[in-house]
C-alpha positions in Angstrom: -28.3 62.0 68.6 -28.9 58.3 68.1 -32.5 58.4 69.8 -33.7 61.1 67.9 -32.6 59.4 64.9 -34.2 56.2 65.9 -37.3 58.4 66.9 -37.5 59.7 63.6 -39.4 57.2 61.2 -42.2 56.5 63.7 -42.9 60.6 63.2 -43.6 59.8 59.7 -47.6 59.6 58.4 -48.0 55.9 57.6 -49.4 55.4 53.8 -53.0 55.4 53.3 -54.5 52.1 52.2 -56.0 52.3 49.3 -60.1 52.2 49.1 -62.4 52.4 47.3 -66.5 53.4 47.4 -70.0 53.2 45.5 -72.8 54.6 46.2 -76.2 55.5 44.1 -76.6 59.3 43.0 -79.9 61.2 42.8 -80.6 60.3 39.3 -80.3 56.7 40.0 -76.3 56.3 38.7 -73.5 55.1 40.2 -70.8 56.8 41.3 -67.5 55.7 42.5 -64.6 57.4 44.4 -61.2 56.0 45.6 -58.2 57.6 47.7 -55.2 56.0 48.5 -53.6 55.2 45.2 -50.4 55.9 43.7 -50.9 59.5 42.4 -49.8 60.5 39.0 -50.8 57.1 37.6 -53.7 55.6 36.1 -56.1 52.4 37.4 -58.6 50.3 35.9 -61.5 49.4 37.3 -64.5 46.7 35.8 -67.3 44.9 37.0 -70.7 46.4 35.7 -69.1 48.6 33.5 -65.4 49.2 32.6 -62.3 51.6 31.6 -59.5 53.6 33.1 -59.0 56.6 35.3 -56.0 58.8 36.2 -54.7 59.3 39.6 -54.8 62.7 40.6 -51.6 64.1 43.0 -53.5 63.6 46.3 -53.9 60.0 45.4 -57.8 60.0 44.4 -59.7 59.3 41.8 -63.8 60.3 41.0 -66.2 58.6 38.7 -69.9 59.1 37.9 -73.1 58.3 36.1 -71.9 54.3 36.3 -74.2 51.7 35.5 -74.0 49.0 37.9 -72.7 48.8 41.7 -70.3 46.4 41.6 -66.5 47.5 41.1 -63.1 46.1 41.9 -60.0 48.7 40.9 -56.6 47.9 40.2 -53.6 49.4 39.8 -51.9 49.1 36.4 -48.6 47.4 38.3 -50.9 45.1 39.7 -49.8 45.4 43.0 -53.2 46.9 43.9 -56.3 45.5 43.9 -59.7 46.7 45.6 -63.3 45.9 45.5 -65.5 48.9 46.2 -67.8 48.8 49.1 -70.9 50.0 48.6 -71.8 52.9 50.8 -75.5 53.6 52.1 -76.1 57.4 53.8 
């Protein structure tokens, strides 16, 4: 039994990092998405505009109609900080 139990943890999904995007929608706003967070809790996020957003349970969050593409989120332990990278299609 020992090598199954040994075998056991590296079956396990490693966490996601946490990310986060921006990109321009059609009416000219910004709009910025994250995945990879704590779920059930809340972030901040500032640079051309600021404020809070929950966490939903998958971990994600969705913001739109932003002014401004330049964003850093962080989590409200501070243990978390990313800048959105700005994503071209």
């Amino acid at each position: 039994m020992a090598p199954a139990l040994a075998a056991a943890p590296a079956t396990l999904a490693a966490p996601t990092a946490a990310k986060c995007n921006v990109e321009v929608d059609s009416a000219g706003k910004y709009h910025v998405w994250g995945e990879g967070f704590p779920a059930g809790t809340t972030v901040t996020y500032s640079g051309s505009s600021s404020g809070s957003v929950p966490i939903n349970k998958s971990g994600r969050f969705d913001l739109g109609g932003l002014s401004g593409a330049k964003y850093v989120v962080k989590t409200a332990d501070g243990k978390t900080t990313v800048t959105c990278a700005s994503v071209h299609y």
